[in-house]
Each structure stands twice: as C-alpha cells, then as structure tokens.
Residue, then its C-alpha position, 0 to 999 in steps of 0.5 A: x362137687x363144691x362144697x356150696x352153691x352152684x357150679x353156676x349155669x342155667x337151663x335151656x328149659x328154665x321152670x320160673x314160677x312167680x318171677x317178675x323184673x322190676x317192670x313187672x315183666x318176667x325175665x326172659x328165659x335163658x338159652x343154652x348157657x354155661x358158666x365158670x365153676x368158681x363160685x361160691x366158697x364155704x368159708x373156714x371149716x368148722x369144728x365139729x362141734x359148731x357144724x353139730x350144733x348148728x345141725x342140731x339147731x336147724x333139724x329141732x327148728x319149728x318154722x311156724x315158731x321163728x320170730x326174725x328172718x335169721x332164725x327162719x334161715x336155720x328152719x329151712x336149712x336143709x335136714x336129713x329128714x329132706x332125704x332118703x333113708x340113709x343120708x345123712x347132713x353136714x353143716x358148714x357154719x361160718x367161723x368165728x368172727x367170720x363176717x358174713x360179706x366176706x363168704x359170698x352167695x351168689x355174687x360172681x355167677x358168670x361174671x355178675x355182680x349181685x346187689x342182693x348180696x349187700x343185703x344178707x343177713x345170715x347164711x346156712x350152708x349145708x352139704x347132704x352125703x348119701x349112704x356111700x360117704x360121697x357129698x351129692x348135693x349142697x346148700x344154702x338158706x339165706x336171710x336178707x334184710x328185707x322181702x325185695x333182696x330176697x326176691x331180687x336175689x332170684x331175678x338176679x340168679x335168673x338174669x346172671x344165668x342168662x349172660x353165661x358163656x354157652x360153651x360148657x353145659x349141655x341144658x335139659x328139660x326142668x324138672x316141674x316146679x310143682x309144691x315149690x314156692x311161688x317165687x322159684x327156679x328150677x333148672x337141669x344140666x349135664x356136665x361134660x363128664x355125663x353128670x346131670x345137676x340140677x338147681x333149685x332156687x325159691x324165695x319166701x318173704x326175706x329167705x331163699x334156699x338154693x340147692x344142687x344135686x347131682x341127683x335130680x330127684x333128690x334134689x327136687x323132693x328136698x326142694x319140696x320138703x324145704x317149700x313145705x317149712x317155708x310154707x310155715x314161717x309167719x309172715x311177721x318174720x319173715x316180711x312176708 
C-alpha cells in the first residue's frame, strides 16, 4: 500500500454528494475506470520526533478552536481515536525546508493535472496501522488558499477518475455517503489481487481530507468521524 493518497481509480458506482462542475452541472459519473498506481508520494520520512509531535498536535486539535485553515488541517487529520481499538497512526510531515509544490496531492491521477494543486497551502498525511503492524489505510488533510480550490480539488478527483484507462480495477457498489460533508466522494474497487479499497474525498470551506483503506468499513467510520471535526470548524477560518 502507498504510503499516501490514492492508487487512484474511481467506481463505477460513484456516491457524489454536493458536487457541482463550474456550470453548476454535476459531473458525470464515471464508468469502470482504472488508473496507474504511481501517484502521490509522502516526501522525505521524518524522524521521529517531528511525526511524534505532529501526532501529538493533530489528536489535542480542538477544531472549533482553529483560527486559519492550516491549523483546521491538522484538527482533521486522521486520529487513532477515527479507529478501532488497537490501531494506532503514523504521521508523515514534511521535512524541513520541504516546499509544499514539491509533495503532490492529487496532481497526476490518470495522467490529469489538478489546477487546485497550485493553491495548497499545507498538507497532513497521515497513515493508520492496525493491531498487526500492517499500514491499512492512508491519508491527507489539506489547506488551500481558498473555499473554491478546495471544492475544485473535489470536482477535479472526480473528473480525473473519469478519464482513467478501464483495464485495472474492478469497480463496486459505494459505500453510503451518509454523516460525510455535503461536498464528498465516495468510491470502492477491487484490485487484481482480490483486495477491496475504498476512497473517501470530502471538502469544508478551505480543507479536504482524502482516505483509503483497504478495509471498507474502517475507511468509512474514519470518514464520518473526520466530517464530524469538520462539522466544527468555524467558518471564519476556514472561508466556509
């Protein structure tokens, strides 16, 4: 499994709630569709006293607390508290003097530039290990510079999956988007190995999170527990 977002392919049966193009149209919904598995990458590892801390600092984060959209970013990274008992998080943060253009996000899903990428203003990737040891679902909480970037990184995941090639993932049924926010997606794939993923993408005022899992209803609860944080953020901060 990538150690962040996305071996990037999109559902047959995408859940798009809250998702319009820039005609105010939804965008259509994808068909089988796959994509390449190169895709975002973590950046240098950090030691381990900087992904401590940024741990630290995302699971006291009081997201009704938050006064910019960086620091809404960090509330809504993914916590251990998002997962079943025993699994733990691992924080990637970006090395120092790392400049955030340089760790994409989204930018080369199926080949597709994202505009939105230009507009990232911080990023939080964090990766979830379960009781085993064995990392099972990565993550990313993202800033942007404002509420339209954001949102437009949504439409864009959405458009990008649509152009995949359709000769590597089998595409299932979604998951409900029910207790998401109002701007998210939601998609499930089986890989040729037999494995099942599943992509959760949602979007509040300037911040995104993006999941995947290899365990659907992990993946999804974590989705839910993250919209319940965003839920909180005020809008002041967040352009919202």
């Amino acid at each position: 499994m990538r150690r962040l977002l996305l071996p990037l392919a999109v559902a047959t049966a995408l859940t798009l709630t809250g998702c319009t193009g820039s005609d105010g149209d939804s965008p259509p919904a994808a068909g089988s569709s796959a994509g390449p598995t190169a895709g975002p990458t973590a950046g240098p590892t950090a030691e381990p006293s900087a992904a401590d801390a940024a741990e630290a600092a995302a699971a006291a984060a009081d997201p009704a607390a938050v006064r910019d959209p960086a620091q809404a970013a960090v509330a809504i990274a993914l916590r251990a508290t998002d997962l079943p008992a025993g699994w733990t998080v691992q924080a990637n943060p970006l090395g120092e003097g790392t400049a955030i253009a340089d760790n994409p996000s989204l930018d080369g899903i199926c080949d597709q530039r994202f505009g939105s990428e230009a507009h990232r203003t911080s990023k939080q990737p964090v990766v979830a290990v379960d009781p085993a040891g064995a990392a099972q679902l990565s993550s990313e909480a993202i800033s942007y510079d404002t509420a339209d970037a954001a949102s437009s990184a949504v439409r864009e995941l959405v458009a990008a999956f649509s152009s995949c090639p359709p000769d590597t993932y089998t595409f299932q049924p979604a998951p409900s988007a029910e207790g998401l926010a109002a701007m998210s997606v939601v998609f499930q794939y089986q890989l040729a190995d037999g494995t099942v993923q599943v992509v959760v993408a949602q979007a509040v005022g300037q911040v995104l999170s993006v999941l995947i899992g290899d365990a659907p209803d992990t993946t999804t609860a974590a989705g839910r527990a993250i919209a319940a944080r965003m839920s909180a953020l005020p809008a002041a901060a967040i352009g919202g």
